[in-house]
N, C-alpha and C positions, 0 to 999 in steps of 0.2 A: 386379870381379876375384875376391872371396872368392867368389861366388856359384860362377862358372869353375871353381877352384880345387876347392869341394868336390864340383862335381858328376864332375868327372876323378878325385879322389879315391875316391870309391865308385865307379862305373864300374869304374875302375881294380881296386880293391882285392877287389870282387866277381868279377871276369874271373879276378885270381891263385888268389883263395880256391877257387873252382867246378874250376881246375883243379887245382888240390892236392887236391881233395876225390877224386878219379879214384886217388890213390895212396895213401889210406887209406879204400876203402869199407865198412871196419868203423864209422866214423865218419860221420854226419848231416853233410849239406852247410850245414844253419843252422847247425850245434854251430861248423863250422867258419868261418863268416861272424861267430859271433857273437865268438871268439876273434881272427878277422881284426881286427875292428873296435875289440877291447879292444888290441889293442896297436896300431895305427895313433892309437888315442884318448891313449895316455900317452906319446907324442910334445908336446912344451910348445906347439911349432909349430901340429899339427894339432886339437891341444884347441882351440887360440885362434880359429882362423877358423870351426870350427865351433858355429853361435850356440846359444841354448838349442833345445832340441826347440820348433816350432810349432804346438799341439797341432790347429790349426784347417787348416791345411796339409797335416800328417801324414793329418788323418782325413778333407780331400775328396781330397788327390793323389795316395795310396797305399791306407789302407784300405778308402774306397767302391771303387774297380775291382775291390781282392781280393775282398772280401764279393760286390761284381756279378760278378765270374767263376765265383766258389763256388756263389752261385746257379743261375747257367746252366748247369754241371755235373750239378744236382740236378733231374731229373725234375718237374714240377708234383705230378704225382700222389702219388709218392712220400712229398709234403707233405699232403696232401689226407688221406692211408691214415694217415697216423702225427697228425696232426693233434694228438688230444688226449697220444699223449706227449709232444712240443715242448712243448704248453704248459706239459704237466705236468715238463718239465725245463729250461725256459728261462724261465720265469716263475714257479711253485709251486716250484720245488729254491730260486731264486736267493733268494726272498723267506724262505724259512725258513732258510737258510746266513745269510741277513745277520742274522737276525734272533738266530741261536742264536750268533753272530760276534761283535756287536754287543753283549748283555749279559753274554756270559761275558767280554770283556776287559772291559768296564767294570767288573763284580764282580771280577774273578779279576787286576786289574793297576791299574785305578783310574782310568781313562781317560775321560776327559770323555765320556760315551755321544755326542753328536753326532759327535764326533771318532771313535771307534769306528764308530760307520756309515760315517762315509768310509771309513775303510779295508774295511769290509766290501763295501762297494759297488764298491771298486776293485781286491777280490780274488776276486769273482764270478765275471764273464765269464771262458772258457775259449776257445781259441786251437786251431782245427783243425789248421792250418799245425803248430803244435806237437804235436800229437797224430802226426802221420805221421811227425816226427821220433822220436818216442822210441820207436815201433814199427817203424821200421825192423831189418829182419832176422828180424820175429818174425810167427808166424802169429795174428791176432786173430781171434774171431769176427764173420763180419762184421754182425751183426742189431746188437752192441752198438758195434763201427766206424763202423757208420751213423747211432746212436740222440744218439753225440759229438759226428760230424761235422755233424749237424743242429741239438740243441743250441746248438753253438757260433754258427752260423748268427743266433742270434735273442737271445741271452741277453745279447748286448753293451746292449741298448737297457734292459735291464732293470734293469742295472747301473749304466745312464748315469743314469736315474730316479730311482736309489735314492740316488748322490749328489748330483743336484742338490736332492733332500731333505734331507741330509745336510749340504750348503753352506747351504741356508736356514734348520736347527737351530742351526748352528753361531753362524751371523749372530745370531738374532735369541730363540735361548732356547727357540724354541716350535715344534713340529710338530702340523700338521694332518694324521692318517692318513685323513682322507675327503677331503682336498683332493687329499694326492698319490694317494688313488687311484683319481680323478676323472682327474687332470694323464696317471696312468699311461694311461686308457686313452683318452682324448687323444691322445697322442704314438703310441701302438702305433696305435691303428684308424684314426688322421689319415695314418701314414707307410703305412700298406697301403695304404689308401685312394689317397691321392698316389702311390704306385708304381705300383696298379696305371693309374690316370686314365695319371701319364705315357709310361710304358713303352709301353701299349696306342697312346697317340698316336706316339710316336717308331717303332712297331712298323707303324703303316697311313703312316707316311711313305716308310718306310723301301722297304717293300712296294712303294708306289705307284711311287717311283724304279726300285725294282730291275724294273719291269717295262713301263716306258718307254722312251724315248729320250732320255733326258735322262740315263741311269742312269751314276756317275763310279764306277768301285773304291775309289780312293783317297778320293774323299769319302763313300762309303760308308763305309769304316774307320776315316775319322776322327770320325763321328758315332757309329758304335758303339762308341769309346773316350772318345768326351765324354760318351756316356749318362749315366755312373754320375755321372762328377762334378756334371754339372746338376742330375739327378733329386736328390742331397743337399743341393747348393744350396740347393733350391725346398724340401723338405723340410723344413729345418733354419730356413729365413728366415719359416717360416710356422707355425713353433717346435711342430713335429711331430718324429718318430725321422726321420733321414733313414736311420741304420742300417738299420731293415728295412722304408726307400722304395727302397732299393737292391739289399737282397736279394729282394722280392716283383719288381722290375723286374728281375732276374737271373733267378727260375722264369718268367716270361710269354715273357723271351727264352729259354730254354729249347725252350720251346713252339713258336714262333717257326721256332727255330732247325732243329728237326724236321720240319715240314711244309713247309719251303722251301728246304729245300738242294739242289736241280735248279733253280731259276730262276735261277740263275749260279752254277753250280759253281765256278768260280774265283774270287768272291769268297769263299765259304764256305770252302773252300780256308785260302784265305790267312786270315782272319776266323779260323779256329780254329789256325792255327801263330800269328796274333797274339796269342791267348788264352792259348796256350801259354808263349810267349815273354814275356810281360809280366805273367805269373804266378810266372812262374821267376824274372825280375828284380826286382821290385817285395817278394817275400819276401825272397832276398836282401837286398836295401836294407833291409828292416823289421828283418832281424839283425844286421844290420852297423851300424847305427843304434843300436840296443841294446846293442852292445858297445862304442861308443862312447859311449854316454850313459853305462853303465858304467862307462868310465875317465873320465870328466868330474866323477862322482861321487866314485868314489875319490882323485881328485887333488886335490877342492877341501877344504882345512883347517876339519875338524869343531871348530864353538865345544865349550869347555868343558864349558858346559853339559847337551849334548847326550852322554844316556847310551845310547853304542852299543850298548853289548849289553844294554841293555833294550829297545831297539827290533830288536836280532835276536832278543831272545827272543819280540818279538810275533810278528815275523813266522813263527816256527815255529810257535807256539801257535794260529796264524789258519789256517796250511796244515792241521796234522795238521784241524783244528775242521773247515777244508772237508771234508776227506776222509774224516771220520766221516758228516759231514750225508749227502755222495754215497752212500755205502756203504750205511750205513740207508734211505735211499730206495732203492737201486738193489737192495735185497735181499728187494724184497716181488716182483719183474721177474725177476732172474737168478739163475742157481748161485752160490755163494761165490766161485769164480774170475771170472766173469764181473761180477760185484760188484766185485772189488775192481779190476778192467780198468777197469769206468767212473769208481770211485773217485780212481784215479789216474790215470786219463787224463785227467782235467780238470786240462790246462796251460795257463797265465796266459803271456802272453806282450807282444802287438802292441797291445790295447788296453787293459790293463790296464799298460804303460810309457804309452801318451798323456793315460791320464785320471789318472796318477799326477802328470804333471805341467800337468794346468788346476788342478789342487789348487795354484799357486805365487800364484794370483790373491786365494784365500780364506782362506789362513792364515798364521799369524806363521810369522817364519823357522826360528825352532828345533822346530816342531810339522812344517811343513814337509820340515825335513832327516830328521825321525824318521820319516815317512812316505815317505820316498825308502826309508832303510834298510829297513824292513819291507818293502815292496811288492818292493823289491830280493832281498829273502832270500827272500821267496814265490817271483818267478818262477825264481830259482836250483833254488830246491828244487821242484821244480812237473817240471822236466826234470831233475836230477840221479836223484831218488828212482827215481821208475818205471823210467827209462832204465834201471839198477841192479835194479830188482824185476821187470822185464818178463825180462832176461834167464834169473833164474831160474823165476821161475813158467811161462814161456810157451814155446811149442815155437817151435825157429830154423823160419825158412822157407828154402825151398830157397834154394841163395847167389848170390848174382845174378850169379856168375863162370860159375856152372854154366848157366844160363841162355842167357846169352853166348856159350859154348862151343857149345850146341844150335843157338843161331840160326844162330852162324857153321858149322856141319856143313852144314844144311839150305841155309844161302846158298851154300855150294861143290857143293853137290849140284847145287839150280838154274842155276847158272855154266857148271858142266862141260857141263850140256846146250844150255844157249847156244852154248858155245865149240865143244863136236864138229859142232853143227848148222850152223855157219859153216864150220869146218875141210873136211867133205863136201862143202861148195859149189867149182866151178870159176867161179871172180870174179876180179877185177882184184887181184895181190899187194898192191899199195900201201893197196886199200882195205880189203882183209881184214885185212893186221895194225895198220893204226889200229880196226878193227873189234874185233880180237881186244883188242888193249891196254882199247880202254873198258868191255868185259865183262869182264875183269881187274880191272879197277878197282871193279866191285861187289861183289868179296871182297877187295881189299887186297889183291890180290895180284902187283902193280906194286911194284917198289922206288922209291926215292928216286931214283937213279940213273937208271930207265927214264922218270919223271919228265920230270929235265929234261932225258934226251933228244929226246922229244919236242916239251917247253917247248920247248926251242930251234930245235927244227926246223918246226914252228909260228909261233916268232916272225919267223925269219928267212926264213922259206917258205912264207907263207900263203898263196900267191896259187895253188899248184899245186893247190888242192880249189877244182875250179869247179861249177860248176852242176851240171852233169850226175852229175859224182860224189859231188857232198854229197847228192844225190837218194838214188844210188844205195847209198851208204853210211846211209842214213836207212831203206835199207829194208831192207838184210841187220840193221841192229840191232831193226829190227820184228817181224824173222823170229825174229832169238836171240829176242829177250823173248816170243814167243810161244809158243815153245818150251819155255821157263823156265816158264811160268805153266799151262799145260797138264803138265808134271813136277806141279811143286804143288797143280794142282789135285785129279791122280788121288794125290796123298800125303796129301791129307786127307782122302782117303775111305780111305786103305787105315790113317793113325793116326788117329781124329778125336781122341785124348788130347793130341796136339800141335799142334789148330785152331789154336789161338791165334800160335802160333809160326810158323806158315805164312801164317798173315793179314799179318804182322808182315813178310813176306820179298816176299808176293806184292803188300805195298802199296810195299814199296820198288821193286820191280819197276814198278808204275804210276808212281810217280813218275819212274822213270827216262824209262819208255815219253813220259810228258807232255813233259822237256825235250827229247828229241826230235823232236816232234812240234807243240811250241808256236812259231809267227813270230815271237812278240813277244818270247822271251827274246836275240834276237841272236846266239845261237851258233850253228857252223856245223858 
């Protein structure tokens, strides 16, 4: 029943949050999930049924799909051209951050050095998902938007390496740096290695179905949303990265996903609103999770012992140290501005809360809670800071109200030429103004009221649209839409500044065109 409970909970509390987010879009829809989630969390009630974080859960049920979605967003290629910068910022940046991390708080605070690796290792990894939050509204460059977003991509494994060195100094007194850096390239060239073996095979099955008779949609999408989690399974149990067996199985489907989308357009279709759709939920959840683990923290009674604000003064002193290491690295590469975009756009987030707490396995309690706090004040300051420093330094981009406002111009442009090219026709009245109402309806421009006029006259009179008329009413809306789409096609050759915005109007268009046109959706 708790299980019930909390999944209605988050469902729930993410649906409110997503739409509240609609009436402050000055405001990050995470910022806003993660503040959802801190006051749903200091509810006594909702603390309680919700159990600790499970770190092993968290990282195959949620963050293998994200990472395998991120993947498949990113071009093969794209990886391939940039090749030696990834490694040189997801593996060269993370090893000298932990390392310059690592003795300055051992020198500089007195910190058992194994213990200082933990935390360095668990304030490494940087968080894409978080990067597009704190740059929202703001124009980035995008050579150095890209250079993060890929980064991020790869650096989680790096970080996961460096503490389970960090757990076996701690255990046993001693570190072998030619063992772990044997283990390191173990786990990275083992988890390619296995992405790419599995991906490739899930990828000629996958194939082989979609061009059969045997070929199911639905069981296509469910194999393509079990991808990731397997592929890490197998990864992880044959104590390889599964982190980046999921992301190299993310670029292959990439690949994939490009040379095959005409062999069932409508899986594809759907295949990418489900990528969509379970990207937009699954980070939600990652923040809402966060703000809840949040109040879980803050409500549980810190021993005596345990000096908070020594342990927030690590966690500043560990953030600015990241963000020196960034900046000095990032300034042999970019301008001063763009130095310090990549500086501080390295946000801690989604994996750096789950390996904060596998850390509950390896250390005493009071080392423990210290390490909550710190990790805690990092990822705060990780998204407060820049959030705050992006605004000044960086140029706003245009506001997405304005944006808004263009599309909907251009959508009542196309509308109106729907609507006059129906109006002109001598057709049956009853089918013209259910004709005329639905092309109304692709700018809003139906009240609530007109609604459920219809609603009702539809539910209590549906039998009066028979065959021949739902025919015929299927083909004056074919006529509008074609009309519509021919307006926009000769409007992007007369603004091509505004392609984009037209693409935008004239695929709403096709999808309208599709439910008309589709048997299997059941409407008439």
């Amino acid at each position: 029943m708790n299980l019930i409970s909390i999944i209605v909970i988050i469902l729930a509390s993410i649906t409110i949050s997503n739409f509240i987010s609609k009436l402050f879009p000055q405001i990050a829809n995470t910022y806003l999930n993660t503040i959802f989630g801190f006051g749903i969390g200091l509810l006594p009630w909702v603390r309680n049924i919700f159990p600790q974080l499970n770190n092993e859960v968290f990282m195959l049920v949620i963050l293998a799909p994200l990472l395998f979605f991120d993947g498949q967003r990113t071009p093969i290629i794209k990886i391939e051209t940039r090749l030696k910068e990834i490694v040189g910022s997801s593996a060269v940046l993370v090893l000298i951050s932990a390392l310059i991390v690592t003795f300055s708080t051992h020198v500089l605070l007195g910190l058992n050095v194994a213990f200082a690796l933990i935390i360095a290792a668990i304030s490494t990894p940087t968080d894409a998902t978080g990067f597009e939050t704190i740059i929202t509204s703001r124009k980035v460059d995008s050579g150095v938007s890209d250079r993060i977003s890929e980064e991020a991509l790869f650096n989680d494994a790096s970080g996961i390496i460096l503490l389970q060195a960090g757990f076996l100094w701690f255990a046993t007194g001693t570190i072998s740096f030619s063992q772990n850096f044997v283990q390191f390239l173990f786990m990275t060239i083992g988890g390619a290695i296995i992405g790419i073996i599995l991906s490739n095979l899930v990828i000629i099955i996958r194939q082989l179905l979609m061009r059969s008779t045997f070929n199911v949609n639905s069981s296509q999408t469910l194999l393509y949303i079990l991808t990731p989690i397997l592929i890490y399974f197998i990864a992880e149990s044959l104590h390889t990265s599964g982190i980046i067996a999921v992301v190299i199985a993310g670029l292959t489907h990439n690949s994939e996903s490009n040379r095959s989308r005409f062999v069932s357009s409508r899986q594809t279709v759907f295949t990418l609103q489900s990528i969509s759709f379970l990207t937009e939920v699954l980070n939600s959840v990652v923040f809402f999770i966060l703000g809840i683990s949040l109040a879980k923290i803050t409500a549980v009674p810190i021993p005596a012992l345990v000096p908070v604000f020594f342990w927030i003064g690590t966690g500043i002193l560990v953030y600015f140290l990241l963000i020196l290491c960034r900046f000095i690295y990032s300034k042999f590469k970019y301008s001063v501005r763009e130095s310090i975009v990549f500086s501080f756009g390295g946000v801690h987030g989604t994996v750096t809360l789950a390996m904060t707490f596998i850390a509950s396995d390896y250390l005493p309690n009071n080392l423990f809670i210290g390490l909550i706090i710190t990790e805690t004040t990092i990822i705060l300051l990780s998204f407060l800071v820049p959030t705050i420093l992006f605004k000044i330094i960086l140029p706003q981009s245009p506001d997405p109200n304005t944006r808004e406002q263009h599309l909907q111009k251009i959508r009542e442009q196309a509308v109106s030429i729907g609507i006059k090219t129906i109006e002109n026709l001598k057709v049956d009245s009853e089918i013209k103004e259910m004709v005329l109402y639905d092309l109304r309806d692709q700018s809003k421009r139906n009240s609530i009221g007109s609604f459920l006029k219809q609603y009702r006259q539809f539910g209590t009179n549906g039998t009066h649209l028979n065959h021949l008329k739902s025919r015929n009413r299927q083909q004056l809306m074919i006529q509008a839409f074609t009309a519509e789409r021919n307006y926009l096609y000769q409007l992007a050759n007369q603004i091509p500044e505004q392609t984009d915005l037209i693409h935008e109007i004239y695929s709403e268009i096709l999808y309208a065109e599709i439910l008309m046109l589709d048997s299997q959706n059941r409407l008439v």
